[in-house]
N, C-alpha and C positions, 0 to 999 in steps of 0.2 A: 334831069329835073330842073327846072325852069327854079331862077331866087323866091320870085312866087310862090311857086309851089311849093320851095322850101320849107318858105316860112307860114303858109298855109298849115304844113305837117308838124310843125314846131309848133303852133299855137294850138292846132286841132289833139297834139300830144299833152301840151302842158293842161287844160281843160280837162281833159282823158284822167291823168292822175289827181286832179285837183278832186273831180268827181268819184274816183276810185277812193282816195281816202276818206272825203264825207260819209260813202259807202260805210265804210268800215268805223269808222266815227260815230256812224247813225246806228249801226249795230251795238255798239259797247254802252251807247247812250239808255238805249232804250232794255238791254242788260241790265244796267244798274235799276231799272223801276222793276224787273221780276217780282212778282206779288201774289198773292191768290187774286180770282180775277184780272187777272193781267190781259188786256188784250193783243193776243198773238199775229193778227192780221198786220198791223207795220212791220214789226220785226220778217215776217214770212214773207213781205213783198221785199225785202231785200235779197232773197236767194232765188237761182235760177230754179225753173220745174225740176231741173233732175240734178241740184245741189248735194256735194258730198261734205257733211259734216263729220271731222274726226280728231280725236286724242289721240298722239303717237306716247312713245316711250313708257315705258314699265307704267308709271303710276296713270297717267291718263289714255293709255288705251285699255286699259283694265278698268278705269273708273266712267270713261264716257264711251267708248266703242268706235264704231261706224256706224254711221247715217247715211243711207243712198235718198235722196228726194225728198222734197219738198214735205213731202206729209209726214214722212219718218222724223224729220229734223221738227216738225212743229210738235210729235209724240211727242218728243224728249223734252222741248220745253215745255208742253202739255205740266209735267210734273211739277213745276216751280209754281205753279200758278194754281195747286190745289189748297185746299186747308190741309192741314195747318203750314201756316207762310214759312217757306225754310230759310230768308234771311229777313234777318234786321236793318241792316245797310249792306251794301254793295257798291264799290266806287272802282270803275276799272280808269287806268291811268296808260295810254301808250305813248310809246318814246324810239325813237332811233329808226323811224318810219324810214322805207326803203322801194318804192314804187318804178314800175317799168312798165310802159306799155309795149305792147309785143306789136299788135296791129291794131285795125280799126275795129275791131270788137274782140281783145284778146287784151287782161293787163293783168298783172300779178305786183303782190306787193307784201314785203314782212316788217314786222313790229314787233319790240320787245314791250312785255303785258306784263303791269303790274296790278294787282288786283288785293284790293282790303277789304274784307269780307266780315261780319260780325253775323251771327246765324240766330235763329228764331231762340234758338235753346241758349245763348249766352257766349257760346265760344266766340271766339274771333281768330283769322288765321291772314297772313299777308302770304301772297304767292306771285309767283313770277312762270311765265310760259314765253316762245318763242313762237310767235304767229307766220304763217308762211300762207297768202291767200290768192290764189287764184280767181278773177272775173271775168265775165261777159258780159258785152253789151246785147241787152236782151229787152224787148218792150220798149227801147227809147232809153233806157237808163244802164249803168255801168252796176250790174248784181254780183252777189258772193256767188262762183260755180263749185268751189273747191276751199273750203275752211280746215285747216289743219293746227292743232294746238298743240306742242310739248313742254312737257312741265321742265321748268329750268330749278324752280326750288317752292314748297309748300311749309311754312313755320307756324305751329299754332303762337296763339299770341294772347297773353295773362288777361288783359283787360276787354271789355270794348270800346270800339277802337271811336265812336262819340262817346264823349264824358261830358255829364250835364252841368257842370262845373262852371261858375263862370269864366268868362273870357278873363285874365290877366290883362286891364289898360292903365294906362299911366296914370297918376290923382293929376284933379284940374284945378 
């Protein structure tokens, strides 16, 4: 392989992940607006047709399943988006982001997910999962093929986690 071409594959890779984690960025983003009437069509154009969404380990493969395909995965969030709204806030936070491209339409990448949750009914719970996601490039764009979530820790939490409280700033 030609320096050229090297650095052809070097930049056409860095682009590849740069694109893979917006991917996954745009997913979590659009996560956090879950709401009744929630429009499901962005969030569904980031998974391939025959996307597999799933919860591994004791608590989240018992509590979210498997998902083979596209219209199975928009069922499940079908459910967030009925009345009555099942959160209040929703903020997911990812950290320790870890991306590879494998080839020109093959990358996978994992993140540790933290997630602050306060729910319609009052509770609030802070959790953490262990994201491992598989992509293709499919349509022109780098999509979820393979979403895999294990819960690393789930804590309910006393308060909600907005307090209308004012802000604390310094006197002027």
């Amino acid at each position: 392989m030609s320096e050229l071409e090297q650095l052809h594959k070097r930049v056409s890779d860095l682009e590849a992940s740069r694109d893979v984690s917006a991917c996954l960025h745009e997913y979590m983003r659009l996560c956090d607006h879950l709401d009744e009437g929630f429009d499901l069509a962005p969030l569904m154009a980031l998974f391939t047709w025959d996307a597999i969404w799933e919860g591994k380990g004791k608590r989240y493969a018992a509590t979210f399943g498997r998902r083979e395909g596209r219209e199975a995965i928009r069922t499940m969030f079908a459910r967030y988006t009925q009345p009555p709204a099942h959160f209040a806030l929703n903020v997911h936070f990812l950290t320790s982001e870890k991306v590879a491209v494998l080839s020109d339409s093959e990358a996978e990448g994992s993140w540790v997910l933290l997630q602050t949750s306060t729910f319609a009914d009052g509770r609030s719970q802070l959790s953490s999962a262990l994201l491992n996601v598989r992509f293709r490039l499919s349509e022109g764009a780098w999509k979820i093929a393979h979403f895999c979530t294990t819960s690393r820790f789930n804590r309910p939490v006393q308060t909600p986690w907005d307090n209308p409280q004012p802000l604390p700033v310094p006197e002027e």
